[in-house]
N, C-alpha and C positions, 0 to 999 in steps of 0.2 A: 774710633768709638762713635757709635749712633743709636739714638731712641726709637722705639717705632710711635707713631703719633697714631693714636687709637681715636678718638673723639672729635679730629678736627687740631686746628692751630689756636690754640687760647694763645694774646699777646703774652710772650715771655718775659713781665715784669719784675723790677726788684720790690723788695717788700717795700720799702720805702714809697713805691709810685703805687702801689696796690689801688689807692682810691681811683685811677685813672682806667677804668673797666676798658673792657674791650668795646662796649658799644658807645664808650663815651668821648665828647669833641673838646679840643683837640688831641691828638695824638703827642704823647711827650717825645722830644727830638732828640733827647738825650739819650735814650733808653730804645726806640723804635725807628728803625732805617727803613724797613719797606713791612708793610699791611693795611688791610684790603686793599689795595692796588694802587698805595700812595707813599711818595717818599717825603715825608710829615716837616713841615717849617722851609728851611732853606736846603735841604739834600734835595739833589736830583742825581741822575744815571747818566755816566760816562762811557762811552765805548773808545776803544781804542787798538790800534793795529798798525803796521808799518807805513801806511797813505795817511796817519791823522792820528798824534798818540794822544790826541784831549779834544773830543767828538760830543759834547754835552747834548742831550735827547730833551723835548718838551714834554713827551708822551713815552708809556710802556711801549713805545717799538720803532725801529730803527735798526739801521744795520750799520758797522766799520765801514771805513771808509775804503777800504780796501776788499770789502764783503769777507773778512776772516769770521766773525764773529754776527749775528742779529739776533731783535730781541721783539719779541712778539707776544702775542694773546696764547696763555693755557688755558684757558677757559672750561672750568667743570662745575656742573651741580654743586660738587663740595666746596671747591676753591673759585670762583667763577673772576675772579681777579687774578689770580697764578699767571706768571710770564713764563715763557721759552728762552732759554739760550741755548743757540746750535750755531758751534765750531764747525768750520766747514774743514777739506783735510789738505787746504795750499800748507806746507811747511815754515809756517810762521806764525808771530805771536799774536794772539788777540785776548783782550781784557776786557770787562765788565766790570766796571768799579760805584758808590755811593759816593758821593765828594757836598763841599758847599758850604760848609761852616767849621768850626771849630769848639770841641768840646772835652773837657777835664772828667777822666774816668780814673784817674790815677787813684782816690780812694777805693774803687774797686776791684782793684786788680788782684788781691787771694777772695774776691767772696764772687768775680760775675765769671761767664763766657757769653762769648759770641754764639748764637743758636739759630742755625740755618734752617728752614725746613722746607726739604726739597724732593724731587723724583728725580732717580738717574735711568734717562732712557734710552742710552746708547753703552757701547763698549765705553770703555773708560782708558783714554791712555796712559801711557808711562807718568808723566808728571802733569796734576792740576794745583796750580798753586791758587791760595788764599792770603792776602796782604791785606796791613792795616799799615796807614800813613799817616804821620803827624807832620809832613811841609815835605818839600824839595828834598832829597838827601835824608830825609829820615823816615825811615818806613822798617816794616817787619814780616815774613811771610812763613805759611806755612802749607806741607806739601800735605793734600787731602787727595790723593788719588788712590790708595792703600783703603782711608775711609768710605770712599766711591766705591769703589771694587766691591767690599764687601758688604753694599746695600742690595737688599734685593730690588730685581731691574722693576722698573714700574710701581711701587708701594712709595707712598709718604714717610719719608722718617725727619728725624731731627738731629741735625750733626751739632754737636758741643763744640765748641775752640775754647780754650778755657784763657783770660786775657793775658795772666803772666806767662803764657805761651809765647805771646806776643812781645813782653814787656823781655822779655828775660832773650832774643833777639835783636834787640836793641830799640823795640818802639817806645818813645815819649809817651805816657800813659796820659797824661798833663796836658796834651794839644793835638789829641787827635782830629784830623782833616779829612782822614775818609777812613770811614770806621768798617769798612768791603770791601774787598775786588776780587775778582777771580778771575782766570785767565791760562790758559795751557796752547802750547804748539800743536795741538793735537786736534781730532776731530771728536764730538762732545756734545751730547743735548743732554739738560741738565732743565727741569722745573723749578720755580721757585716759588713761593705762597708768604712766605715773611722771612725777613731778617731783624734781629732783636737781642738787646741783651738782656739776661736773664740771673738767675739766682746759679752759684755752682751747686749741681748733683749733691746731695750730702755725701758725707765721705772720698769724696773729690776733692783730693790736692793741687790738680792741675799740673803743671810741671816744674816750679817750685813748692817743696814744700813748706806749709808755713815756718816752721820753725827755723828754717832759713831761709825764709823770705826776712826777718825782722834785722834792720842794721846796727 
């Protein structure tokens, strides 16, 4: 599933944060993992690949260590903060992840998703996963390559992950550690403009539905 972004990227707020406008300082780190071209409090950008799997970037750009994966300026009139990722096509894994603190999302796991909004500017291969991690050994992913595929090539949209996607996987909703990654064996340019979490779609159950989400 994907939205098409008609007017640009408004931050993807929950009602609750609504006071914290999009031109306004600072950006809440709970709710906001990357916009206008900042990863807000204590997140920063991981890359990672078989030379170095935890590569922490000071700046939007950098390559693996192994050059599977870099991360560069998309720079447009509209987005003029937008980064680049481009998989290059060695048969190996590279990731781009948010990492750096720890945050309780477990309330909203039947009302938020995850809302990427992104340009897919290359073929898209077999599998791109998207992962959220609460520590060592706990994590959770989900396969957006089928979502890729059917974005039109070049166009802004906005991809949903709805969180009990994640939750219902096995991720701790409670101590999430890095609330992105993305990463495929494949070759891959993908833009990005923000990552955030947002209010679910109305009529959006996500992947549990509520009435058996409740214990």
């Amino acid at each position: 599933m994907f939205r098409t972004i008609v007017m640009g990227v408004a931050l993807a707020l929950l009602p609750s944060t609504a006071a914290l406008a999009a031109d306004q300082a600072p950006l809440n780190p709970t709710f906001i993992y990357f916009a206008k071209g900042q990863t807000p409090d204590a997140w920063h950008w991981v890359l990672s690949d078989p030379g170095n799997w935890w590569q922490p970037l000071e700046a939007n750009e950098g390559k693996s260590s192994s050059g599977k994966v870099r991360m560069s300026s998309a720079a447009t009139e509209q987005f003029p903060d937008a980064i680049k990722l481009k998989w290059d096509r060695k048969d190996n894994w590279g990731g781009v992840a948010i990492s750096g603190r720890s945050v309780d999302l477990s309330k909203f796991e039947q009302a938020a998703e995850l809302i990427v909004a992104l340009k897919v500017e290359s073929r898209v291969p077999g599998s791109v996963k998207v992962k959220m991690s609460c520590g060592e050994g706990c994590e959770a992913e989900v396969d957006v390559a089928d979502n890729l595929r059917g974005m039109p090539r070049g166009q802004w949209m906005a991809l949903p992950l709805a969180l009990d996607c994640f939750a219902a996987n096995g991720l701790d909703l409670s101590k999430v550690a890095s609330p992105f990654s993305i990463g495929t064996t494949g070759a891959l340019e993908l833009h990005i403009a923000e990552i955030s979490l947002g209010s679910m779609a109305a009529g959006d159950e996500g992947c549990v539905p509520n009435d058996q989400a409740a214990p």
